[in-house]
N, C-alpha and C positions, 0 to 999 in steps of 0.2 A: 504494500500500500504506500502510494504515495505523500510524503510529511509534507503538511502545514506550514504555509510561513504564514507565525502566529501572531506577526504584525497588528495582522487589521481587528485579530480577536477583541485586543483591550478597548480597542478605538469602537467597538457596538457595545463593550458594557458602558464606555464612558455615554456613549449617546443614549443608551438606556437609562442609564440615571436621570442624567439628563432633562429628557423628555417630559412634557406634562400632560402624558399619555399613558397611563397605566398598562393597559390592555397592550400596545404596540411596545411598551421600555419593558416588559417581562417575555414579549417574542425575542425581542433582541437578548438582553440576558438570558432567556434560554438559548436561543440557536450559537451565540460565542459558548458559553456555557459546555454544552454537548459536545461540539463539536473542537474547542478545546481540549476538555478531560479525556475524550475517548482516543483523540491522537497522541497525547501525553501518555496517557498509558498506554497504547499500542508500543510507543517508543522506550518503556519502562518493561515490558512482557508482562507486565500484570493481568492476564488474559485468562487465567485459570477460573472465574469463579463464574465469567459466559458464557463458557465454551460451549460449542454446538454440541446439540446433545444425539442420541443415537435415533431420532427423528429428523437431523441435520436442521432443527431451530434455535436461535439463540432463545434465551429465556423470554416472555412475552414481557414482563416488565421491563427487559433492560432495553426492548427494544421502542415500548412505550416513552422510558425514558431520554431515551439519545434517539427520538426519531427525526429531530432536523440535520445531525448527525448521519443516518443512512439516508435520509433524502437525497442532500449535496451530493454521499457519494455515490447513488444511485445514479443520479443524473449525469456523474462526471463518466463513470464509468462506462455509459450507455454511450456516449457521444465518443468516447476513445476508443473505443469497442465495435462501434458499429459496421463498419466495413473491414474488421480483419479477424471476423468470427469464424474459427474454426468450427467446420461441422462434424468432422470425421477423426475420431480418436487414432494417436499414434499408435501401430502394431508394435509391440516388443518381440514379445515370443507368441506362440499357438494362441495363448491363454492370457494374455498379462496385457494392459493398452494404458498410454497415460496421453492427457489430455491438460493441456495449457490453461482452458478456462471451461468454465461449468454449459458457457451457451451450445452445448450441441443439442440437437433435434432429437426427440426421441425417437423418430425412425433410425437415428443413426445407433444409437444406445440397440434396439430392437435389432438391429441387420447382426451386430458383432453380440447377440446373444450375453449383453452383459448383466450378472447377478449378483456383482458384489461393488462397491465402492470404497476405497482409503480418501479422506478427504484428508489433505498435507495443507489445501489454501489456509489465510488467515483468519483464523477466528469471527470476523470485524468486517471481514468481506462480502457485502449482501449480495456479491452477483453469484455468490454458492449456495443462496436462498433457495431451494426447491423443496416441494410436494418428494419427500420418499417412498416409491414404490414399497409398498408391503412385499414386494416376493426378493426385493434386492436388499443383500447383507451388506450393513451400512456404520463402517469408523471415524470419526472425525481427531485429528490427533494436530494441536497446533506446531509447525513447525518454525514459529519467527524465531525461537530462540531454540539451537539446537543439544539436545541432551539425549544421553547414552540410554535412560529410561524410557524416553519416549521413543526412538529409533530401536528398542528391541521390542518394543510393544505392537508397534508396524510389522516389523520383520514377521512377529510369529503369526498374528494375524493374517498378513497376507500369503503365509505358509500354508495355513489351515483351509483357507479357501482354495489355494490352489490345487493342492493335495485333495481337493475335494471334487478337483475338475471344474471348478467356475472358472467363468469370465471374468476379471476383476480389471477396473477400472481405476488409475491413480490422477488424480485432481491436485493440481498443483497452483502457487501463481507464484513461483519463483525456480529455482534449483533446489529445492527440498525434493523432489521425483528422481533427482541425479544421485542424489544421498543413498536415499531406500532404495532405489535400484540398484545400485555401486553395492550397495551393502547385504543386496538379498543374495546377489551374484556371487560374493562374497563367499556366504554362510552356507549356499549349497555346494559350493565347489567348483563352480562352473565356469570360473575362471579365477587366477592364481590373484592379482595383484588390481583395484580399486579404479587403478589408468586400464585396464584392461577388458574392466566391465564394460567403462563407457562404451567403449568401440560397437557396442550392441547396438546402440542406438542413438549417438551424436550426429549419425551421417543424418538419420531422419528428421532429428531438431538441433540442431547446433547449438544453437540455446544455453542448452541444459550442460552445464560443464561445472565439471569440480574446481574449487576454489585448492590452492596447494597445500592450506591449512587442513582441509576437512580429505582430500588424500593422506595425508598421515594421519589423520585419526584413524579414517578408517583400515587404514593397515596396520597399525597400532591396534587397535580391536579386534582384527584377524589374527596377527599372530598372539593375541593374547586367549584366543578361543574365546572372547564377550559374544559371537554372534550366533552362537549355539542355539539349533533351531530342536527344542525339545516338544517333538509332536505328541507323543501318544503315553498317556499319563496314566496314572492308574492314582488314584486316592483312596487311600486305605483307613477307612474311619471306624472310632473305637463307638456306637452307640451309645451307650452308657457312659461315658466318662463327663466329669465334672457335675453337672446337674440334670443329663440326661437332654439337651439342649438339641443335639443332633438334629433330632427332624423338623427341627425350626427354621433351622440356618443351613441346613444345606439346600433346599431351592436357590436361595440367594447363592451358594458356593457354585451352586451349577450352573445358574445364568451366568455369573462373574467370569469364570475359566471355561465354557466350552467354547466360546467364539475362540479361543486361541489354544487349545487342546483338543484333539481326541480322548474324552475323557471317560475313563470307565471307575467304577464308584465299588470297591467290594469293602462291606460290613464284617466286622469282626463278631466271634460268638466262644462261647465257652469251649467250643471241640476246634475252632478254624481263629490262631491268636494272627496277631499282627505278622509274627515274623515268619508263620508259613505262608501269608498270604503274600507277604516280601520274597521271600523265595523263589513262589511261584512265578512271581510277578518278573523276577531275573529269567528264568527259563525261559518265557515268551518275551527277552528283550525287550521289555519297556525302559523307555527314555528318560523315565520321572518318578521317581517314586514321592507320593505327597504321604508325610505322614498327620492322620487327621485324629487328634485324641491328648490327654495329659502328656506329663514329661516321660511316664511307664512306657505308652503309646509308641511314642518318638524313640525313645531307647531302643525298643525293638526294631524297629523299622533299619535304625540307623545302624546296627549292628549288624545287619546283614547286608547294609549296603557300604558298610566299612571292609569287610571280608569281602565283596566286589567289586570295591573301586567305583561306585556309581553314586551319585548326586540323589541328595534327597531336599524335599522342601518341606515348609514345617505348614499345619492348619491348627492351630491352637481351640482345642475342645474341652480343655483338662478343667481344674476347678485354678490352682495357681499358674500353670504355663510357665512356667521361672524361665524356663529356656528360649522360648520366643519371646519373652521380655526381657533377657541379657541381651541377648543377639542385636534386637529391631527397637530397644530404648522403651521409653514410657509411652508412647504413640500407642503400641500395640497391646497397652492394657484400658486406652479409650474408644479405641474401633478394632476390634481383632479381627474380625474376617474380612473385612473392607483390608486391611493394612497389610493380612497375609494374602490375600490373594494380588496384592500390587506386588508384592517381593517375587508372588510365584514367575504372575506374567514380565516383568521387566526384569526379574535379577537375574543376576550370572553368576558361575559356580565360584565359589568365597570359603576357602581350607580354615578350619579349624581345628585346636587339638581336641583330645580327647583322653578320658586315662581309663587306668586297669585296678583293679582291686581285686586280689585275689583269683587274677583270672576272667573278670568281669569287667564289662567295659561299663564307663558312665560317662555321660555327658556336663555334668553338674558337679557332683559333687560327694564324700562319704562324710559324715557327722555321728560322732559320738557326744553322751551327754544329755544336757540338753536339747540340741538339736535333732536326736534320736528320739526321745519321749514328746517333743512337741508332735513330730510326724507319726509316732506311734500313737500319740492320745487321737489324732484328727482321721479317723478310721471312714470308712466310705459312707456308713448313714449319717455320721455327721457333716461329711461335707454334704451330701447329697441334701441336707435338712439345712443346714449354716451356708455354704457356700465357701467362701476366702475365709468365713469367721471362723471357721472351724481350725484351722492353722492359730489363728489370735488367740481362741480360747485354749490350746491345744499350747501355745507357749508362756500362757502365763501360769497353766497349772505345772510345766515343765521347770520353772524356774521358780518357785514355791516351794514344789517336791524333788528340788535336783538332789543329786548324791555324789558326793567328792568319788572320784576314777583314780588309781594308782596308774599310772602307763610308763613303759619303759618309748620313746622316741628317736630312730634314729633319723637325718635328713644324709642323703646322699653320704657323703664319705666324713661327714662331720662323726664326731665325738657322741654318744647314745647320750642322752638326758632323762632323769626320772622323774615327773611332774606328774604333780595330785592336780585334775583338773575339774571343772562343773562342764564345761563345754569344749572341745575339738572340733572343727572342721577343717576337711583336706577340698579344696575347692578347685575345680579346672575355669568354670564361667556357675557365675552368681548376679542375679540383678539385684538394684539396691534396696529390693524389701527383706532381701535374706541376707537381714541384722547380723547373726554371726560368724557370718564369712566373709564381715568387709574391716576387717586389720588394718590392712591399707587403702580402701577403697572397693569398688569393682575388681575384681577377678579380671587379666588379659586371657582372655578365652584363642588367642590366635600368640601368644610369647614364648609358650614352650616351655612352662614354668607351670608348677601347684603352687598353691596360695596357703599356707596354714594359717588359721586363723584359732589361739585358745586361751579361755580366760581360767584363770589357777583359782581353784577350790578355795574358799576363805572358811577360816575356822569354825569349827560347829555346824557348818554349811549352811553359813550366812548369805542369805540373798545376796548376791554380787550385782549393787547398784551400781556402783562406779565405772566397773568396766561394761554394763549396758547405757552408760550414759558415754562414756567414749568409743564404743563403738558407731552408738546413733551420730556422733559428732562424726566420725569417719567417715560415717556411710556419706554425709553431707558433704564433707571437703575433698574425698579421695586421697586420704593422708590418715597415718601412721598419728594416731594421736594417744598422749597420754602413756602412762603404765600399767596401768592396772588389765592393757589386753596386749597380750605377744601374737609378733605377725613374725614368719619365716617366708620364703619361698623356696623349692628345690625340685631335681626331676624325679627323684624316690625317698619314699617316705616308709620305711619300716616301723611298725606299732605293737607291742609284746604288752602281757599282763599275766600278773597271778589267777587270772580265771576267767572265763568267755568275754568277748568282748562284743556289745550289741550294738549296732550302728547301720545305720543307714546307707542306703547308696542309690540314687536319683528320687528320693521317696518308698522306695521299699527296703523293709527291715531284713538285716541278716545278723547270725551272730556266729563267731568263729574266733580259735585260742590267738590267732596273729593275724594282722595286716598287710599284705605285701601293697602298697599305691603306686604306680609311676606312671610319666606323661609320656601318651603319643603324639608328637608335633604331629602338625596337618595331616590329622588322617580322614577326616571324615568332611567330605566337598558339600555343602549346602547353598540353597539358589537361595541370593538374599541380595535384593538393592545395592549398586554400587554407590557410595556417597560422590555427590557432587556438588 
């Protein structure tokens, strides 16, 4: 879209003042008004909260509001338009057609049998205003401001159509069609290097050419495998888990990911667990394993896809989700299937460690102590009845009724230590509502390191106030605070005792005479949002 010289804007509020015209100085302050803010912003990308929706409308009030705004450029666009209207969408391949501007003829749409559309134009642009066919599969994705999220969002979309034998249509009004092209050609292989793609189709519009910045992105994104087109998905959801919520919220999880997955949905049950249906799910070569359930859930899942070398993505169903809220921040404890399913469709595969306990792999973490009798008091009908509170009530009865621990400690090649504890945890990734494994902070779930985190038994096994009040200070600064809580880090942690030892390891209870702990650097690939 073309910018505004914003000259003449101030010059109609000043005559709107002005004026001893009500009626004509509030035309005038609106039409500067609109047509001001909407180019300001345009020029700012603040564009996300109009954007055309999967009807390809902007919102009815925004367009009520800024309607001298699309007038002007209605009018402007119709006049610079008018005699070099494209009627016939550019051929790529059998199946693929991109088109410079929205005015073709619907005979022309009808001859090349098209049923799907990627809208790339601008947000803001009303000459993309059209009635959507109900039978044609329809994305609007704004491309004035180019990001790695929204260019895999495109990719796999226009994958899935493809792969479905549509006709798919790309609507551009700049070099955003050279990008997702460059980059689809990319991802399926079909040609090696970005400058190579083009040659498909610059003879046909010259036009459309990459900038030498957005060539090395995109080859940068190839050899980084970002463009990984993961088709056929399998989601493997636990029913029951957290509050039983499942068949709420998976309609919503189905609409949200089938337009950019082959998605098939298998339900777990008492005789068929998560990790044989993961299994399975290897055998017949699926691309994605989504695991949909608590952190129990995801453990499975991820356990068999760490023995495979395959990517998993997370749909948080549990009652806490500690692990999709280490991973994806606080975000994904105020919209969790909205927020996992953007990680599923835009992320790219993101190594993190993982450890062993005894044999046992965990994602999170093992806790003796206190943090073993809060998880043990908060049993499944009381979350199923409490919810998150179940945990709360489940830690304050833990810390009331703790009991001093003898442990014998060794860290990697250091010196053994013997320490009377109330609370242990050995941590890989913790988010920051699990108070006793932030020593120094959040847990680096990707450094290669365990986190210990334990606070020493006080006499007579006196509620240990102090060091729950510098831990909560920890949790808060991401710092090592105070004495009264010892924080180590190391890659093995050996644990001995005069008698069984019961402790936790991602939420469920085990008990055994010793500990063996240690970290696996990046073993386990999960599709999660790249920050940008």
């Amino acid at each position: 879209m073309r910018q505004l010289n914003y000259l003449w804007l101030p010059v109609l509020v000043i005559i709107g003042l002005w004026l001893d015209k009500p009626i004509i100085s509030v035309l005038l302050i609106w039409c500067a008004m609109s047509i001001g803010l909407a180019t300001l912003n345009d020029s700012a990308r603040y564009t996300a909260f109009w954007l055309k929706k999967e009807t390809n409308k902007v919102p009815w009030w925004f367009r009520s509001l800024f309607f001298p705004y699309y007038a002007w450029q209605k009018g402007e666009t119709y006049i610079r338009t008018r005699k070099n209207i494209r009627k016939e969408p550019i051929k790529i391949t059998s199946n693929l057609f991109i088109s410079p501007t929205i005015h073709m003829t619907k005979e022309a749409m009808e001859k090349h049998n098209i049923d799907a559309m990627l809208d790339l134009s601008n947000p803001l642009n009303v000459t993309s205003w059209f009635n959507k066919d109900e039978n044609i599969d329809y994305l609007s994705i704004s491309f004035t401001h180019l990001k790695q999220n929204d260019l895999l969002r495109s990719l796999r979309w226009l994958h899935k159509q493809i792969t479905q034998q549509k006709n798919c249509l790309i609507y551009c009004d700049d070099n955003s069609a050279a990008v997702v092209l460059s980059a689809y050609f990319l991802a399926t292989n079909k040609v090696k290097f970005s400058a190579l793609a083009m040659k498909e189709f610059k003879k046909q519009y010259p036009s459309l050419k990459l900038t030498e910045q957005q060539t090395q992105w995109l080859d940068q994104l190839s050899r980084n495998k970002s463009l990984a087109l993961k088709q056929k998905a399998w989601l493997i959801a636990n029913p029951v888990a957290g509050r039983g919520s499942w068949p709420e919220v998976k309609p919503d999880i189905v609409e949200q990911l089938s337009p950019f997955f082959d998605l098939h949905i298998h339900e777990t049950t008492e005789e068929k667990i998560a990790e044989s249906i993961a299994k399975q799910a290897i055998t017949e070569s699926v691309d994605l394993l989504i695991a949909g359930g608590g952190d129990g859930t995801i453990k499975e899942v991820a356990t068999i896809a760490i023995e495979h070398n395959t990517s998993i993505a997370l749909m948080p169903l549990g009652t806490a989700n500690s692990l999709v809220h280490a991973l994806q921040g606080s975000v994904a404890k105020l919209s969790p299937i909205s927020n996992a399913c953007k990680h599923i469709i835009e992320g790219v595969d993101t190594l993190i460690d993982t450890g062993k306990c005894n044999n046992e792999t965990f994602l999170l973490l093992c806790g003796l102590g206190i943090e073993h009798k809060m998880v043990s008091a908060a049993d499944r009908n009381k979350k199923n009845d409490s919810g998150a509170l179940a945990y709360l009530q489940g830690f304050t009865e833990s810390v009331i009724n703790h009991q001093a621990k003898g442990l014998t400690v060794t860290i990697d090649e250091q010196p053994a230590k013997t320490v009377s504890i109330a609370s242990l945890v050995v941590a890989n990734a913790a988010p920051f509502t699990t108070m006793l494994a932030q020593g120094n902070g959040e847990p680096n779930f990707a450094d290669g390191k365990l986190d210990l985190t334990w606070i020493n038994a006080l006499p007579d096994n006196t509620i240990p106030l102090a060091s729950l009040a510098d831990l909560a200070q920890s949790t808060l600064t991401d710092t090592h605070i105070g004495d009264n809580v010892q924080h180590s880090q190391g890659k093995q942690v050996i644990i001995t005792a005069d008698e069984p030892i019961d402790y936790i390891i991602d939420g469920e209870t085990r008990q055994a005479s010793a500990l063996d702990i240690y970290i696996k650097p990046q073993a386990l690939s999960i599709v999660m949002c790249a920050d940008e």
